[in-house]
Biopython code that builds the backbone (N, CA, C, O; Angstrom):
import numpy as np
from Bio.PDB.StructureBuilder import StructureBuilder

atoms = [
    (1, "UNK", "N", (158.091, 99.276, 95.363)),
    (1, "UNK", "CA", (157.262, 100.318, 95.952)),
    (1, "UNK", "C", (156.061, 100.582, 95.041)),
    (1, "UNK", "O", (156.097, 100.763, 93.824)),
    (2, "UNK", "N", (155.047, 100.572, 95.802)),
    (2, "UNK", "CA", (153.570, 100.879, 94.996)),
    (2, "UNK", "C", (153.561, 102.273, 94.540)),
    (2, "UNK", "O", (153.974, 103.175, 95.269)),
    (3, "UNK", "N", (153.041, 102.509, 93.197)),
    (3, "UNK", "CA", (153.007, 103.795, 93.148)),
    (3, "UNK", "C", (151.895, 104.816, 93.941)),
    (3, "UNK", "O", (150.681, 104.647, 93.827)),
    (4, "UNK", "N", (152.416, 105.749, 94.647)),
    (4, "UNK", "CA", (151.129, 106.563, 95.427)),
    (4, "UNK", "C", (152.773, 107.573, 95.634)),
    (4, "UNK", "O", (153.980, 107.392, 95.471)),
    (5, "UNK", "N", (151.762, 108.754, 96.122)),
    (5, "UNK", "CA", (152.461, 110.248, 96.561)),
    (5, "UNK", "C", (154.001, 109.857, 96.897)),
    (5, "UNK", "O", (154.897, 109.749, 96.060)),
    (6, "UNK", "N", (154.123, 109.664, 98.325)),
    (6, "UNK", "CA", (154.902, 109.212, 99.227)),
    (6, "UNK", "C", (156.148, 108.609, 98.598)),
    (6, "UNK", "O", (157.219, 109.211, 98.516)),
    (7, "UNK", "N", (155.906, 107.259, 98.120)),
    (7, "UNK", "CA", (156.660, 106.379, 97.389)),
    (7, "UNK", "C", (157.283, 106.681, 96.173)),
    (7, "UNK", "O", (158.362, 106.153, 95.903)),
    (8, "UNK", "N", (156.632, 107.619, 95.255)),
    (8, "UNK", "CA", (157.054, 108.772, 93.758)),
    (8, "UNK", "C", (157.975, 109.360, 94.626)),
    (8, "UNK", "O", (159.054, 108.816, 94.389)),
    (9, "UNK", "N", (158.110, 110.212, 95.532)),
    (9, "UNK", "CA", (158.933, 111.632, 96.302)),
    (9, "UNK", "C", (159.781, 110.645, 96.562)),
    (9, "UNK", "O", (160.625, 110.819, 95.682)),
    (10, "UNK", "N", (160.246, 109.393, 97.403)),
    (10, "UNK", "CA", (160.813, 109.063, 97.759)),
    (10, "UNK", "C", (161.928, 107.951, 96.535)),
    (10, "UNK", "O", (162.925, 107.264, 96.758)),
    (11, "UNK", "N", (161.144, 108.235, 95.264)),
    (11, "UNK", "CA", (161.701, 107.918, 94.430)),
    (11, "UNK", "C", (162.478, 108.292, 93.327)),
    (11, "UNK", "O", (162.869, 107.742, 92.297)),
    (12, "UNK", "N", (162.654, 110.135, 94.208)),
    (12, "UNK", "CA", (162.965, 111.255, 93.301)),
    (12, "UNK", "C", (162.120, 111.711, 92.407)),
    (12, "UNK", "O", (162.656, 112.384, 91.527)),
    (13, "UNK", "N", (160.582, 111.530, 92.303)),
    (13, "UNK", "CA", (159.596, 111.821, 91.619)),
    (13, "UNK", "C", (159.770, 113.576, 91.928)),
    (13, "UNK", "O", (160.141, 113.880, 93.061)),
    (14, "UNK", "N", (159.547, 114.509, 91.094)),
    (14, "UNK", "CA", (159.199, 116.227, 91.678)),
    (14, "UNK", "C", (157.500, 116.156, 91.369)),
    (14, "UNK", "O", (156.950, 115.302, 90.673)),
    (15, "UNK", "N", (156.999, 117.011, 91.907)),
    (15, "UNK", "CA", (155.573, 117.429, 92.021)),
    (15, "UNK", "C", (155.922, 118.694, 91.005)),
    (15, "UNK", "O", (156.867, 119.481, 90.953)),
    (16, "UNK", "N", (154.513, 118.488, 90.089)),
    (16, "UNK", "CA", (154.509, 119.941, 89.278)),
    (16, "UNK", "C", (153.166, 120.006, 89.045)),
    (16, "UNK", "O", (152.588, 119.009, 89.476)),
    (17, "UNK", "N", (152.107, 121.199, 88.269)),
    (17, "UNK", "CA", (151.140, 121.284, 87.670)),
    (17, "UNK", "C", (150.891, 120.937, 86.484)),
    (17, "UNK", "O", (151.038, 121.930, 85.771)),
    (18, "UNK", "N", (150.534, 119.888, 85.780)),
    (18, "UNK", "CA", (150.538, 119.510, 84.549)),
    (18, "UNK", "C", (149.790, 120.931, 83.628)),
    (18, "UNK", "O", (148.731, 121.462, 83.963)),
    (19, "UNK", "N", (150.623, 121.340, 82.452)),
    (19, "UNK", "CA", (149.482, 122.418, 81.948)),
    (19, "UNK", "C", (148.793, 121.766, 81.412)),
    (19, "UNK", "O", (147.860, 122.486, 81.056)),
    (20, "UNK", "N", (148.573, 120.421, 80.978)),
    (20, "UNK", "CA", (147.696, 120.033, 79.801)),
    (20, "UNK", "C", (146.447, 118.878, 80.410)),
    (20, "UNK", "O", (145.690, 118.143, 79.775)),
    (21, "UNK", "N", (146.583, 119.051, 81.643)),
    (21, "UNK", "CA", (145.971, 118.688, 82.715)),
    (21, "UNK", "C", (145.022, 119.139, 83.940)),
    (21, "UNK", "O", (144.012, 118.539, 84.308)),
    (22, "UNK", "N", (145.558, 120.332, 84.499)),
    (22, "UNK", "CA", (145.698, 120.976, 85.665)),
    (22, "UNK", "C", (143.990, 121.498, 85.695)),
    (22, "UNK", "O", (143.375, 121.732, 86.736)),
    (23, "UNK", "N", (143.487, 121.598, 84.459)),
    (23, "UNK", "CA", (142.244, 121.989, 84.761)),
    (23, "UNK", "C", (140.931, 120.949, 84.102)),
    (23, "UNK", "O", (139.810, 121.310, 83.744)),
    (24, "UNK", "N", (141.408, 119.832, 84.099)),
    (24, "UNK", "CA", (140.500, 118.899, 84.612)),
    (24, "UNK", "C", (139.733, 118.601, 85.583)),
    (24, "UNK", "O", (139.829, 119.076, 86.714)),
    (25, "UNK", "N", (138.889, 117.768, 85.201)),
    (25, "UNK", "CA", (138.163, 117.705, 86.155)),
    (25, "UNK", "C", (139.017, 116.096, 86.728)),
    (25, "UNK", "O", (139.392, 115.121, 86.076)),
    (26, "UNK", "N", (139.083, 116.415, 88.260)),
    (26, "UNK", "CA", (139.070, 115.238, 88.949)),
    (26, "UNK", "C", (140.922, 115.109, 89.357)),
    (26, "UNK", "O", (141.573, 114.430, 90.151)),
    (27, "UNK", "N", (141.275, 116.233, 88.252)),
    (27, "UNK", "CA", (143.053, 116.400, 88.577)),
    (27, "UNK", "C", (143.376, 116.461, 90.069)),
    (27, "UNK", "O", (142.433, 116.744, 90.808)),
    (28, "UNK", "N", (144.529, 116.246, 90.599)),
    (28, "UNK", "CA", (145.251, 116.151, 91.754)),
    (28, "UNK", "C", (146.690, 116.812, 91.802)),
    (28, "UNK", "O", (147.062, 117.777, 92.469)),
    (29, "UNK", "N", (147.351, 116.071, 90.964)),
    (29, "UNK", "CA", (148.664, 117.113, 90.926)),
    (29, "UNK", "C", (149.195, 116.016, 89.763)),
    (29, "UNK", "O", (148.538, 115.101, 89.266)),
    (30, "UNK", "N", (150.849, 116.464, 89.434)),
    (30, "UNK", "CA", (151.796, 115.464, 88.303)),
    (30, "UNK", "C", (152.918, 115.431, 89.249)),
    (30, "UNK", "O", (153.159, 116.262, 90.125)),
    (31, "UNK", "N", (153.695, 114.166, 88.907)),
    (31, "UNK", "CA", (155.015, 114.177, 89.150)),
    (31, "UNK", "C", (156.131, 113.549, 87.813)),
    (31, "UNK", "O", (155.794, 112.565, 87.154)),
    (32, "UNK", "N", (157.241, 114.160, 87.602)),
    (32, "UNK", "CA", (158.292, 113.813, 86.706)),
    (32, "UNK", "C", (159.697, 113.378, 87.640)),
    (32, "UNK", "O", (159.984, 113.579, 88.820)),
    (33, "UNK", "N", (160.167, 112.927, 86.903)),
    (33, "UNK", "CA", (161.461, 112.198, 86.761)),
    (33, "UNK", "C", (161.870, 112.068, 85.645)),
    (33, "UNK", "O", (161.144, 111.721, 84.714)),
    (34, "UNK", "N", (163.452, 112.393, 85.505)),
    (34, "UNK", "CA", (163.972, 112.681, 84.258)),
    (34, "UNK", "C", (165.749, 111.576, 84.492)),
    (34, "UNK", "O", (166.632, 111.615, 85.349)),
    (35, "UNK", "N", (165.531, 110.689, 83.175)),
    (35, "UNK", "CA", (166.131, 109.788, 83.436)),
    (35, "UNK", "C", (167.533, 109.778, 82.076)),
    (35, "UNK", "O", (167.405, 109.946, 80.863)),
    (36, "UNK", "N", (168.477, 109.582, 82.685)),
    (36, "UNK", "CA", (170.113, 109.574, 81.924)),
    (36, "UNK", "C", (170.851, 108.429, 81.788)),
    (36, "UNK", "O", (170.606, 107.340, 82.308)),
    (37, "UNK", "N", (171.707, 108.697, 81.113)),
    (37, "UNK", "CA", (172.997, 107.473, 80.965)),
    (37, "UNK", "C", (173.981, 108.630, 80.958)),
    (37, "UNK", "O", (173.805, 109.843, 81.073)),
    (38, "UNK", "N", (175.161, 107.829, 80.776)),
    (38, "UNK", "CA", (176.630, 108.620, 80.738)),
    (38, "UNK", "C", (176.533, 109.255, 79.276)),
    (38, "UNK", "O", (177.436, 109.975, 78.850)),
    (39, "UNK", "N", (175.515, 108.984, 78.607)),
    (39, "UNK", "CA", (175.781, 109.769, 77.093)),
    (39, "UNK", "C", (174.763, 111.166, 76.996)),
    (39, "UNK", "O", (175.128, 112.209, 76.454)),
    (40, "UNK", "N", (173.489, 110.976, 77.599)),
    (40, "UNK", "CA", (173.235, 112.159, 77.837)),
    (40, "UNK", "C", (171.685, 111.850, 78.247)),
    (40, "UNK", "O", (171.323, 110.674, 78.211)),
    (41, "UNK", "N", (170.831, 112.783, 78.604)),
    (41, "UNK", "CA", (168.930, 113.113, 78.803)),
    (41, "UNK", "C", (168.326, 112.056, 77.967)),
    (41, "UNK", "O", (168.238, 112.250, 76.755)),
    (42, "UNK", "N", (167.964, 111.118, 78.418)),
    (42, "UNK", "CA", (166.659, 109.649, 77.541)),
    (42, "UNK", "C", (165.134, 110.537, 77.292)),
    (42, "UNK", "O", (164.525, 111.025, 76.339)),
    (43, "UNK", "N", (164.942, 110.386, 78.931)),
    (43, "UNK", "CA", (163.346, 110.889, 78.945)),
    (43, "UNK", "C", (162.897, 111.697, 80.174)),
    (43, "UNK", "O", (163.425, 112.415, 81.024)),
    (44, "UNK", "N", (161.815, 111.293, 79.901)),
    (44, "UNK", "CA", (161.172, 112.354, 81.386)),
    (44, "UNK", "C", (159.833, 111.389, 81.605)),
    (44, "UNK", "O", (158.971, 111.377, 80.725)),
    (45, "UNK", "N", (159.676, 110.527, 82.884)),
    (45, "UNK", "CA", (158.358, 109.847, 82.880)),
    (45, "UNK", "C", (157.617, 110.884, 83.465)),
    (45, "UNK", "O", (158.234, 111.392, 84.402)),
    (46, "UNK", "N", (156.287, 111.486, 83.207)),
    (46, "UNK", "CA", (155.346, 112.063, 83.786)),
    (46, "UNK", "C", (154.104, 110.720, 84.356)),
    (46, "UNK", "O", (153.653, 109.731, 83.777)),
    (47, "UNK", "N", (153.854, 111.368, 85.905)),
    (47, "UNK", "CA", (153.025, 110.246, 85.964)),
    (47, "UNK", "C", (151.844, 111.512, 86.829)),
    (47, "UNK", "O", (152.219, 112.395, 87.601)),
    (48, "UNK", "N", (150.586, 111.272, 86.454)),
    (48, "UNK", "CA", (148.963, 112.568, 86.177)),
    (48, "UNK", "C", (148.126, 111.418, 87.883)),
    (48, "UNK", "O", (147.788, 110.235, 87.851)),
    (49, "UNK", "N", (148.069, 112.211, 88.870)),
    (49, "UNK", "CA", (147.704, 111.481, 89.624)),
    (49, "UNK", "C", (146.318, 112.122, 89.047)),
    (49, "UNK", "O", (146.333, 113.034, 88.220)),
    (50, "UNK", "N", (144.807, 111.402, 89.705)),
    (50, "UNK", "CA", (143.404, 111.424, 89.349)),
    (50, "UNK", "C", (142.028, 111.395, 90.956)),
    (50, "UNK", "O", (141.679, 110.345, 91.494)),
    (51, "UNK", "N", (141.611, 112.545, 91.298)),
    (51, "UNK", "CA", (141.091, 111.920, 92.437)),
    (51, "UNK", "C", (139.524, 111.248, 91.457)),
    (51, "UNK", "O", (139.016, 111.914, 90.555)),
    (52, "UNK", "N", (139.047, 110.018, 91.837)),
    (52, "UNK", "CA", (137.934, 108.978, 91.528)),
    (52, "UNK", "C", (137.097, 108.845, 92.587)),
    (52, "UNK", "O", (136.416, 107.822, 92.500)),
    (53, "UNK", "N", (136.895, 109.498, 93.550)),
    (53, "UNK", "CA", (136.145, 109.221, 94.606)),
    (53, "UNK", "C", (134.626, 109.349, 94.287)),
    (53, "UNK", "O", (133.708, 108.713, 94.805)),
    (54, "UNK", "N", (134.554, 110.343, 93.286)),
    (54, "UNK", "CA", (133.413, 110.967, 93.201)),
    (54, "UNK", "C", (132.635, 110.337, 91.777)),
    (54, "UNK", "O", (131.458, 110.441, 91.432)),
    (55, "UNK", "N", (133.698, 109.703, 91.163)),
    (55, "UNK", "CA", (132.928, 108.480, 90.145)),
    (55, "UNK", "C", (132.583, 107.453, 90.647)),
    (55, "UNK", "O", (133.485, 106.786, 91.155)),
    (56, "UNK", "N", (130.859, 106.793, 90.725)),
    (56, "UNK", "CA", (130.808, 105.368, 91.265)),
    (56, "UNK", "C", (131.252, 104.721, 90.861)),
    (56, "UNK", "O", (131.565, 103.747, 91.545)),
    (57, "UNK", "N", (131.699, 104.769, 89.156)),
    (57, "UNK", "CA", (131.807, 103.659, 88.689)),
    (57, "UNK", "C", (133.372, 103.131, 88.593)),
    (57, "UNK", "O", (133.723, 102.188, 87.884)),
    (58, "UNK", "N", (134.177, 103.852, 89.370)),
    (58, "UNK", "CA", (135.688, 103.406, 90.191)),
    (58, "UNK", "C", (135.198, 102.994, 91.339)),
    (58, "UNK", "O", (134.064, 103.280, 91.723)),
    (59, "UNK", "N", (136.294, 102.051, 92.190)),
    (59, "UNK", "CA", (135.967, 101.756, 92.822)),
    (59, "UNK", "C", (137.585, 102.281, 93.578)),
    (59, "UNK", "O", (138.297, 101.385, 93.124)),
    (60, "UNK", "N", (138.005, 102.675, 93.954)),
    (60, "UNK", "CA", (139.190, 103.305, 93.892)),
    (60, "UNK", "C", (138.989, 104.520, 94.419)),
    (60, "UNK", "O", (137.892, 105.071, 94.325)),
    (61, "UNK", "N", (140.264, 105.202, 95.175)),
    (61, "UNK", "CA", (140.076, 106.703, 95.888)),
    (61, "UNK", "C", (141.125, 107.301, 94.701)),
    (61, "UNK", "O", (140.632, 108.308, 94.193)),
    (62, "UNK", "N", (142.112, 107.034, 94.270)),
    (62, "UNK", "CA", (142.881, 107.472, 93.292)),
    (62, "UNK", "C", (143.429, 106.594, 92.150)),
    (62, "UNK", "O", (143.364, 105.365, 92.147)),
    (63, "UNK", "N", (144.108, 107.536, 90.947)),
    (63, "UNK", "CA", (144.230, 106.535, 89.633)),
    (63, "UNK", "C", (145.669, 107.354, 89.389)),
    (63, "UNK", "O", (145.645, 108.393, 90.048)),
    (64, "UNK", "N", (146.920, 107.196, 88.635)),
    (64, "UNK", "CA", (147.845, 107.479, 88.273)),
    (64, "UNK", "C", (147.822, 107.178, 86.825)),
    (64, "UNK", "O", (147.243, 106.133, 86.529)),
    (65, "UNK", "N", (148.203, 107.699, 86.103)),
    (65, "UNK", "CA", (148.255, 107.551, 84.349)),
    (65, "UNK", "C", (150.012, 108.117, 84.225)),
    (65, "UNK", "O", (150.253, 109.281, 84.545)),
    (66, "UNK", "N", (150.992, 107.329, 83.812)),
    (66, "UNK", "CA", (152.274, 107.373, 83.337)),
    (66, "UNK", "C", (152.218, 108.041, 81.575)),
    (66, "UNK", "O", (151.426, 107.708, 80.693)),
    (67, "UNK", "N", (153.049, 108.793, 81.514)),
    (67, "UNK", "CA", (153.497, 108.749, 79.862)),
    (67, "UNK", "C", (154.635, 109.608, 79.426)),
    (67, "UNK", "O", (154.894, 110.704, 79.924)),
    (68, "UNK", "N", (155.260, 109.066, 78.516)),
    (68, "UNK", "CA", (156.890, 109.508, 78.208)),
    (68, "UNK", "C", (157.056, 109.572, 76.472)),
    (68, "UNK", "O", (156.826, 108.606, 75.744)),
    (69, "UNK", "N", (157.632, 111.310, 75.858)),
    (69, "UNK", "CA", (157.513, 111.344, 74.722)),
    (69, "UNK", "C", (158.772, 110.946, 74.602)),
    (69, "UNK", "O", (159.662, 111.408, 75.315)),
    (70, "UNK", "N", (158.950, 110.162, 73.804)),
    (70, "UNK", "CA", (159.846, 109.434, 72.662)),
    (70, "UNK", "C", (160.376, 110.213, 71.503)),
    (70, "UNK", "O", (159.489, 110.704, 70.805)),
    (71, "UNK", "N", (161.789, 110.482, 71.070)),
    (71, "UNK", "CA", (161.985, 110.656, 69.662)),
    (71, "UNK", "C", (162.953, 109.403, 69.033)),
    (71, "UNK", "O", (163.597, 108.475, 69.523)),
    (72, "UNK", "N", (162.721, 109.839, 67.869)),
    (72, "UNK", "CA", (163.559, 108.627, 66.862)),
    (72, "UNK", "C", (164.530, 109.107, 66.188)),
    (72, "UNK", "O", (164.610, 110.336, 66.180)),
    (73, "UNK", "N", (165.623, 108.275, 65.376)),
    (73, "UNK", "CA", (166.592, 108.649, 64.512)),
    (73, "UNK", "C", (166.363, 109.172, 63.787)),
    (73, "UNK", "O", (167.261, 109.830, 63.262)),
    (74, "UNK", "N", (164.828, 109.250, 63.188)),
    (74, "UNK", "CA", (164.285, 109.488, 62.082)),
    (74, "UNK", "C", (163.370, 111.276, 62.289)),
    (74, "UNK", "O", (162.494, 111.715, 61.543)),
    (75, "UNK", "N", (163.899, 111.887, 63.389)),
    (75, "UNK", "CA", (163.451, 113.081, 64.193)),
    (75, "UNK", "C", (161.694, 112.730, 64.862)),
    (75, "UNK", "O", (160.868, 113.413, 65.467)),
    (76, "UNK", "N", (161.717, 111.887, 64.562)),
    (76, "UNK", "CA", (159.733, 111.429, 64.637)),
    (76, "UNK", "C", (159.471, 111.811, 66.081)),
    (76, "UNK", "O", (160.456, 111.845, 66.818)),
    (77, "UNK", "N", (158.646, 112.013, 66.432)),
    (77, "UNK", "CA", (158.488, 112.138, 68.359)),
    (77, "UNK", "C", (156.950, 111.404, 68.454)),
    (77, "UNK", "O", (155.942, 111.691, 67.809)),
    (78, "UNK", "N", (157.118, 110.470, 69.373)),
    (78, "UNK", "CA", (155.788, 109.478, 69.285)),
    (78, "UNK", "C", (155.553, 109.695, 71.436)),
    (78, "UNK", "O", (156.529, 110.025, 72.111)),
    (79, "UNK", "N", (154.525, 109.500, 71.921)),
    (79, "UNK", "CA", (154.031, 109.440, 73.016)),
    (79, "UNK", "C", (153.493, 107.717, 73.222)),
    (79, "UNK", "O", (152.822, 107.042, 72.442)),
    (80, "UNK", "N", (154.110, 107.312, 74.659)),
    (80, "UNK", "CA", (153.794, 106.455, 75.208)),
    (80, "UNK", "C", (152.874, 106.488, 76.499)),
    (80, "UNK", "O", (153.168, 107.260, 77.412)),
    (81, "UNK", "N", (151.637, 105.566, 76.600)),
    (81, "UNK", "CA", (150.961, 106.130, 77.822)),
    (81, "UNK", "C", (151.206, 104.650, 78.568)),
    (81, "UNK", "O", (151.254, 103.589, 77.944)),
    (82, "UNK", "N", (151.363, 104.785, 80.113)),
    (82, "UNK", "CA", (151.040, 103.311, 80.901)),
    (82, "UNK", "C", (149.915, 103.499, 81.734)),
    (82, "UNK", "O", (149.786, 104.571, 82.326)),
    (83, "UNK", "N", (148.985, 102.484, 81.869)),
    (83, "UNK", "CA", (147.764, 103.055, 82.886)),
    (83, "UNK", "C", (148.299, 102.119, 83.912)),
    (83, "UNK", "O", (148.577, 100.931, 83.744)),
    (84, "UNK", "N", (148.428, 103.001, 85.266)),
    (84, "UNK", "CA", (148.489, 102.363, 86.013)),
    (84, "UNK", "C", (147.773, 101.198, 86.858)),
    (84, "UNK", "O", (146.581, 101.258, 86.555)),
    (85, "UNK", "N", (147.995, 100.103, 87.841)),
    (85, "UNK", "CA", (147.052, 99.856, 88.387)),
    (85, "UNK", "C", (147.801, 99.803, 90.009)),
    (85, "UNK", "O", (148.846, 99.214, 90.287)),
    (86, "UNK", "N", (147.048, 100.488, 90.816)),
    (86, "UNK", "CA", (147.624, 101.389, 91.909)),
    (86, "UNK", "C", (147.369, 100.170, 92.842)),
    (86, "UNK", "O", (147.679, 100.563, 93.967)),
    (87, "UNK", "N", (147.058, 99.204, 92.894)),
    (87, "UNK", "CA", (146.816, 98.473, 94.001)),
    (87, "UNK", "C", (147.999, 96.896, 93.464)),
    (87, "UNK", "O", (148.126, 95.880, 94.148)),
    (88, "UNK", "N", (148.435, 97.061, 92.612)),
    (88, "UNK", "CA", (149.544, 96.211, 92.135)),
    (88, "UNK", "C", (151.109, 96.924, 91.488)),
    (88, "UNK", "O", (152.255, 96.653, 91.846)),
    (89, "UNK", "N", (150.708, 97.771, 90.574)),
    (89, "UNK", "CA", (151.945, 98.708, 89.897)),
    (89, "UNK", "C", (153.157, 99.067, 90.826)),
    (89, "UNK", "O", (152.860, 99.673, 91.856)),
    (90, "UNK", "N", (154.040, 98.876, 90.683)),
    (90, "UNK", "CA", (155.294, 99.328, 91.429)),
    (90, "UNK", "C", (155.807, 100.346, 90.168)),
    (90, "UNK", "O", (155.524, 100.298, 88.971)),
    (91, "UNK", "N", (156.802, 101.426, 91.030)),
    (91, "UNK", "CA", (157.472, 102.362, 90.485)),
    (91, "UNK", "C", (158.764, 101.749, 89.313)),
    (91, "UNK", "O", (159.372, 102.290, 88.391)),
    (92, "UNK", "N", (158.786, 100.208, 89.977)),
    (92, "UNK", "CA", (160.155, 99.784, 89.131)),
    (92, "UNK", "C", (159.309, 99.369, 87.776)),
    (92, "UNK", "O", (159.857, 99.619, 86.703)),
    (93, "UNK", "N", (158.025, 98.758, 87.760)),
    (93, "UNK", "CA", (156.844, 98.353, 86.628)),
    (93, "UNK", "C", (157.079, 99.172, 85.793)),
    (93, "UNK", "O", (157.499, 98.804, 84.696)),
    (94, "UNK", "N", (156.831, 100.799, 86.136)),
    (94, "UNK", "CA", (156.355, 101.812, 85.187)),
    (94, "UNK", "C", (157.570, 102.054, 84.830)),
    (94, "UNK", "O", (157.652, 102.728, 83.804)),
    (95, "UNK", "N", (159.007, 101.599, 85.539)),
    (95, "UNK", "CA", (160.103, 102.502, 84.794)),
    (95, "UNK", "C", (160.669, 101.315, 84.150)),
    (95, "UNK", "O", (161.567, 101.577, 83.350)),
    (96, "UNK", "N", (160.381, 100.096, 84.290)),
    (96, "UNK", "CA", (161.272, 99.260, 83.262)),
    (96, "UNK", "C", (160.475, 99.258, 82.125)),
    (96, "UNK", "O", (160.903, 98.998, 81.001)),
    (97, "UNK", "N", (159.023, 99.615, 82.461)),
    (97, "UNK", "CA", (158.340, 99.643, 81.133)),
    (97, "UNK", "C", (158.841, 100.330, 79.871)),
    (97, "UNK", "O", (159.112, 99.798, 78.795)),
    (98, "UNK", "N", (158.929, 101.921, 80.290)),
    (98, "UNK", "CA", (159.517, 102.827, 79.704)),
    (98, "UNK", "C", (160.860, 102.659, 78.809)),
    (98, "UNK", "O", (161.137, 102.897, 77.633)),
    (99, "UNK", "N", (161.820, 101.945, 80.333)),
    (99, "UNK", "CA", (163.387, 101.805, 79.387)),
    (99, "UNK", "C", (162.977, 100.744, 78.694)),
    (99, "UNK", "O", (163.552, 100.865, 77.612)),
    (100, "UNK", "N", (162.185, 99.561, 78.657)),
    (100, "UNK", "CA", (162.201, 98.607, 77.413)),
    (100, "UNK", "C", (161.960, 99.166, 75.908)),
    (100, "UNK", "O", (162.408, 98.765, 74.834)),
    (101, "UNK", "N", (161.069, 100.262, 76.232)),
    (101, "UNK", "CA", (160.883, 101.045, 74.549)),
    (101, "UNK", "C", (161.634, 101.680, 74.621)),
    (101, "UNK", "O", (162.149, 101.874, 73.520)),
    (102, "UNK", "N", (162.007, 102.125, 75.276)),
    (102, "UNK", "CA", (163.421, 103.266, 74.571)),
    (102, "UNK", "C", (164.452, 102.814, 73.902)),
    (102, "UNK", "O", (165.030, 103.332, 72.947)),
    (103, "UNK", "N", (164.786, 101.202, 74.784)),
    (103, "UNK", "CA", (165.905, 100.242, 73.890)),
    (103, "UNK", "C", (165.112, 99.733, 72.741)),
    (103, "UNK", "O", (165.430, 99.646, 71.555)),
    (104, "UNK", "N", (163.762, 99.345, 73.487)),
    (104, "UNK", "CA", (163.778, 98.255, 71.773)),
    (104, "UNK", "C", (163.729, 99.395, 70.586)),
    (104, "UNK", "O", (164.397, 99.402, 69.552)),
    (105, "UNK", "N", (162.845, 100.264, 70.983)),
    (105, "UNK", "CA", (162.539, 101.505, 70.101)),
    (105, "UNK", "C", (163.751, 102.074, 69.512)),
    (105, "UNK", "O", (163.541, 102.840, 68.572)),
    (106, "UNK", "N", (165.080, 101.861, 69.873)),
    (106, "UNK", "CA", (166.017, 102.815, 69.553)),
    (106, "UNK", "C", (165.771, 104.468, 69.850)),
    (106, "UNK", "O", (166.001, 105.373, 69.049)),
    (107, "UNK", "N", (165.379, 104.570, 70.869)),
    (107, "UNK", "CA", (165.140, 105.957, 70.581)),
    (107, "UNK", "C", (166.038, 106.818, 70.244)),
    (107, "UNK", "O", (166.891, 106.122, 69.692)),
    (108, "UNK", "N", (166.420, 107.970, 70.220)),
    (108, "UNK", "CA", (167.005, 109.112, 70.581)),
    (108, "UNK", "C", (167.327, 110.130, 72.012)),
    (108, "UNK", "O", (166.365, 110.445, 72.712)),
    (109, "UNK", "N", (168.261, 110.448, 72.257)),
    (109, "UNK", "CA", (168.278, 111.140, 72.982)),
    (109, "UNK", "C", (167.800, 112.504, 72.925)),
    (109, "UNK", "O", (168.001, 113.112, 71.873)),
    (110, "UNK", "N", (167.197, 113.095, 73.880)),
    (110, "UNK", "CA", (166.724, 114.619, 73.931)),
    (110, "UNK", "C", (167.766, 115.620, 74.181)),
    (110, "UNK", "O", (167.696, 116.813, 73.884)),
    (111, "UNK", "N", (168.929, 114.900, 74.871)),
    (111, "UNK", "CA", (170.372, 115.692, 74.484)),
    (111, "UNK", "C", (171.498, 115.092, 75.088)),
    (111, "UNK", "O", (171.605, 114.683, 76.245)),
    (112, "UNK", "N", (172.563, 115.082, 73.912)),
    (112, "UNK", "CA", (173.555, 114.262, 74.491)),
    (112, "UNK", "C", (174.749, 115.289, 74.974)),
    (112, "UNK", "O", (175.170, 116.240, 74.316)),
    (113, "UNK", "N", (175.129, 114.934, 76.088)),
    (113, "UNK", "CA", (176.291, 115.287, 76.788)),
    (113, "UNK", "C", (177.667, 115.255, 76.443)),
    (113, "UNK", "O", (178.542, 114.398, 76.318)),
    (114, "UNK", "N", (177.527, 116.785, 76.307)),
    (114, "UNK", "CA", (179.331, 117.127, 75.058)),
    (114, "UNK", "C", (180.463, 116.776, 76.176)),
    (114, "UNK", "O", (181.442, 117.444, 75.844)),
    (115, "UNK", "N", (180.712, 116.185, 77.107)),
    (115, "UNK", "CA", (182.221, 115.902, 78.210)),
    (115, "UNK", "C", (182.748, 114.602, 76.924)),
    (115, "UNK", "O", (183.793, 113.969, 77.079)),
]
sb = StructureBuilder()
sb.init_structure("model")
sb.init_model(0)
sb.init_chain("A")
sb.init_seg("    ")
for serial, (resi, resn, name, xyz) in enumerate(atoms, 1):
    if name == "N":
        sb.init_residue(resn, " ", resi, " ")
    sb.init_atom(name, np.array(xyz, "f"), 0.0, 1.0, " ", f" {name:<3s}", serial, name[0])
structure = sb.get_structure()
């Protein structure tokens, strides 16, 4: 599934207001997804939709920008960004992207599940 509105919701994506966003220029809305194992909370992909209509120099009606903060064993917390490309990117692209750094990265969990 290509990433756009529709296809995020239907991918369990939620719609929210990015605060660190929301008053940009050219903003549209955010969507998250927050992703687990049986041990506990990994991450949260945020993906910043963009309306471009009004830049010539896109050629594009919209842009999506992915990114997911990371921590380490080492308590470190690092940010990953993916730029999308909306006329090829699938939802499975941006999320295997993600779990490949989290494994290779070793990350940390944001909280593990006491059962």
């Amino acid at each position: 599934m290509l990433v756009n509105k529709e296809n995020l919701l239907n991918a369990g994506y939620k719609t929210y207001a990015s605060p660190t966003s929301r008053n940009e220029p050219h903003y549209v809305e955010s969507f998250e997804k927050r992703f687990d194992d049986e041990h506990g909370k990994k991450y949260f992909i945020h993906l910043d939709c963009w309306d471009l209509r009004s830049l010539a120099k896109f050629k594009k009606d919209v842009d999506f920008g992915a990114k997911v903060q990371f921590n380490n064993e080492n308590g470190e917390t690092f940010d990953i960004s993916y730029f999308v490309r909306t006329s090829e990117t699938t939802i499975e692209d941006v999320e295997k992207f993600f779990e490949n750094i989290w494994v290779k990265m070793e990350c940390s969990y944001y909280e593990e599940f006491g059962y």
